[in-house]
C-alpha positions as CSV (number, residue, x, y, z in Angstrom):
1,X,11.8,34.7,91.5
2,X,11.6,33.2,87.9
3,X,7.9,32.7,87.8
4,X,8.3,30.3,84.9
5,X,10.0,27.6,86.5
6,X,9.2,28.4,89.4
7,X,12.1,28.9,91.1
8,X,14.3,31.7,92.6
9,X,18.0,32.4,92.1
10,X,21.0,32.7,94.7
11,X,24.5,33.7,93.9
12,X,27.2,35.1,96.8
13,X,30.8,35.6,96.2
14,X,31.8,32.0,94.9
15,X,31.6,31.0,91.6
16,X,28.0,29.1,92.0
17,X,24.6,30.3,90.9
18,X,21.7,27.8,92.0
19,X,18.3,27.5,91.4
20,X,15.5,26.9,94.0
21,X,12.4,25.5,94.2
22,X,10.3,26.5,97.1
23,X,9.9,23.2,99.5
24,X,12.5,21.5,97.8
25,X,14.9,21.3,100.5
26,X,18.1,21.5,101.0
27,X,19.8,20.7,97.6
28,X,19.0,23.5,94.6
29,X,17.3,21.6,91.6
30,X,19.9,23.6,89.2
31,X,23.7,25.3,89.7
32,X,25.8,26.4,87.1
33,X,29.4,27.3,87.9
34,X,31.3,30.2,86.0
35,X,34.5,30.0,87.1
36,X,34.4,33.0,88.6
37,X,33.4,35.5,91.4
38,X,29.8,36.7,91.0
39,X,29.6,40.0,92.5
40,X,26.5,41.9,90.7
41,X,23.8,40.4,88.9
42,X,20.2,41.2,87.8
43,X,17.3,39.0,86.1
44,X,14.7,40.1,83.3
45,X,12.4,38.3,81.6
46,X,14.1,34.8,81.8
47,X,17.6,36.3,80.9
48,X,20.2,36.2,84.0
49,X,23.0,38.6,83.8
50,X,26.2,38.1,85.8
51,X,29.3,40.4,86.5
52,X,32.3,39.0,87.6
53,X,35.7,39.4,88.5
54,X,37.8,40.4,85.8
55,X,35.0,42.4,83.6
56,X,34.0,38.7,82.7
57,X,30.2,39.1,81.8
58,X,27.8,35.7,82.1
59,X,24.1,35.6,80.3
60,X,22.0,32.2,81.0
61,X,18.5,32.0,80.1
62,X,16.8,30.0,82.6
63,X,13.8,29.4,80.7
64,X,14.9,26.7,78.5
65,X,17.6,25.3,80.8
66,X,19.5,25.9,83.6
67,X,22.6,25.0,82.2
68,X,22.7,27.3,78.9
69,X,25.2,30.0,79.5
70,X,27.4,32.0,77.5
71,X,30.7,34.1,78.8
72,X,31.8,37.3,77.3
73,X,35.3,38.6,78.5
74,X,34.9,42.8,78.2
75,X,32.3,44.9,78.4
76,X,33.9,47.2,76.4
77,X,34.2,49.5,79.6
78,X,38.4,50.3,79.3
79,X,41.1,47.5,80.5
80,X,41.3,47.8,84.5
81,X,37.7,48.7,85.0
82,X,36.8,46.5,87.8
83,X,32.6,46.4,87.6
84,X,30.5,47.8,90.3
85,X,27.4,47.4,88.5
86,X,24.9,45.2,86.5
87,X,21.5,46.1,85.1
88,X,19.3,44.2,82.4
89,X,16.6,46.7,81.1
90,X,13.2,45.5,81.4
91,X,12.7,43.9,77.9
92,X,16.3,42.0,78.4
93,X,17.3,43.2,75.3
94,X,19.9,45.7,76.4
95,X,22.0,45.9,79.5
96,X,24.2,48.4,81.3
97,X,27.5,48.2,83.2
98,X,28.8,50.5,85.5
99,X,32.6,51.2,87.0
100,X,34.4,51.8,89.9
101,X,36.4,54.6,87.9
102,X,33.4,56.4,86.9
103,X,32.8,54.6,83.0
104,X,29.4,53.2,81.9
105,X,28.8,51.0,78.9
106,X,25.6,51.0,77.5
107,X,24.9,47.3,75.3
108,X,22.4,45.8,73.1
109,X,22.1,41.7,73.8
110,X,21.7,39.9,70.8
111,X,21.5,35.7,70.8
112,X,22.6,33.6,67.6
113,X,20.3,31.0,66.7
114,X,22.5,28.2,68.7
115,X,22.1,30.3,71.8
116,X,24.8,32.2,71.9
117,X,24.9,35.4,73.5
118,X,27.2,38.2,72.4
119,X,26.9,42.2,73.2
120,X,26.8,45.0,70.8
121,X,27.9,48.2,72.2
122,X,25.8,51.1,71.9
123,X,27.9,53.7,74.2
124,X,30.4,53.8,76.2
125,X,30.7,57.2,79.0
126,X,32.7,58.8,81.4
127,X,28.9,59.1,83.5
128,X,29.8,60.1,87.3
129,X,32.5,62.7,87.1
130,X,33.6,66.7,88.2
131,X,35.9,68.1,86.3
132,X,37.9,70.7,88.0
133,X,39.7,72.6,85.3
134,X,42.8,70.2,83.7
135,X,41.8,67.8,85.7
136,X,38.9,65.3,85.7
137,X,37.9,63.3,89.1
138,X,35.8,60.3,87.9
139,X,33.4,58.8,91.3
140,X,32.5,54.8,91.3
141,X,29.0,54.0,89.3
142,X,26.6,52.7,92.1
143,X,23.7,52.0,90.1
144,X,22.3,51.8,86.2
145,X,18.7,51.4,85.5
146,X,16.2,51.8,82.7
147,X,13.7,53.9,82.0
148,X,10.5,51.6,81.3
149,X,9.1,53.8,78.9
150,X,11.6,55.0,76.9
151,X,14.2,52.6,75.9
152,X,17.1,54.9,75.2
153,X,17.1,56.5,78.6
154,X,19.1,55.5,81.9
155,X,19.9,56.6,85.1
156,X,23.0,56.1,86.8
157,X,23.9,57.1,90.5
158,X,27.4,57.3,91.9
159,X,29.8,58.0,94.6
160,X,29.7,61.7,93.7
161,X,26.1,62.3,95.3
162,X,24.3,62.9,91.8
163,X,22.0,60.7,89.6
164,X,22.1,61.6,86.1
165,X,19.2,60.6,83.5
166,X,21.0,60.0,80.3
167,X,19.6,59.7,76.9
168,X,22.6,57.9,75.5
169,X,20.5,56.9,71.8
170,X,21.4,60.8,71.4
171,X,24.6,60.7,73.6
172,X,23.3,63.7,75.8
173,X,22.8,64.2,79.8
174,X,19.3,65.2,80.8
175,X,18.9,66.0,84.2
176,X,20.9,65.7,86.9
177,X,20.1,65.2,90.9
178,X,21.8,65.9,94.1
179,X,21.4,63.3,96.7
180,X,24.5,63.9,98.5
């Protein structure tokens, strides 16, 4: 729910994102179409993120209107990394990716005065991963999230059956947790 415009957002795996007003009926009063397969997104603070096929990335901010958009092409996460997570922190001044081969990228949003968004990578990690002497086996990044508090913290959860808290301003692991 964007509680500015008072509307809420719906994306599946076409290349359509639409905005709905409650009672509106059956047509959405906004769509914008990226050209490409939504498969992860996440909303903060009037700033929609997209992932999509391809590592393509897609901001809009939905508070001035619904057709502003800019596309980046990498996330800086490695050629091949196909995305298995999205995550705006809770200012939407930073976001994180995560991949199915393990990688996390860790990005500060910045917007030019025309609107534009670009990313500026902070970090970029090998996050879920066991390494069994000469040889590393990275697991698929399930989740990345924020810290509220502390802006230079994150969690990220894989296919290994840990969560690790990372403080990635400092480039160190914190804790780690077994869920698996």
């Amino acid at each position: 729910m964007i509680p500015e415009k008072n509307v809420f957002l719906t994306t599946g795996y076409g290349d359509e994102l639409c905005f709905w007003q409650p009672g509106s009926g059956t047509q959405p009063v906004g769509t914008i179409r990226t050209g490409e397969k939504i498969f992860y997104s996440d909303y903060q603070n009037g700033i929609f993120l997209a992932g999509c096929s391809q590592e393509k990335i897609i901001f809009s901010d939905v508070r001035s209107n619904f057709n502003a958009r800019s596309t980046l092409d990498s996330t800086d996460l490695g050629k091949g990394s196909q995305l298995n997570t999205v995550k705006l922190n809770p200012s939407g001044t930073q976001c994180g990716f995560g991949s199915i081969d393990g990688r996390v990228n860790i990005a500060e949003i910045r917007v030019s005065p025309n609107g534009e968004y670009t990313m500026k990578t902070n970090i970029t990690f090998k996050a879920n991963k066991q390494d069994l002497g000469h040889n590393t086996i990275l697991y698929p990044v399930n989740t990345v999230d924020f810290n509220r508090r502390n802006d230079k913290w994150a969690l990220t959860g894989g296919s290994d059956g840990h969560m690790y808290t990372w403080d990635y301003g400092v480039k160190n692991k914190i804790r780690s947790f077994s869920f698996g």
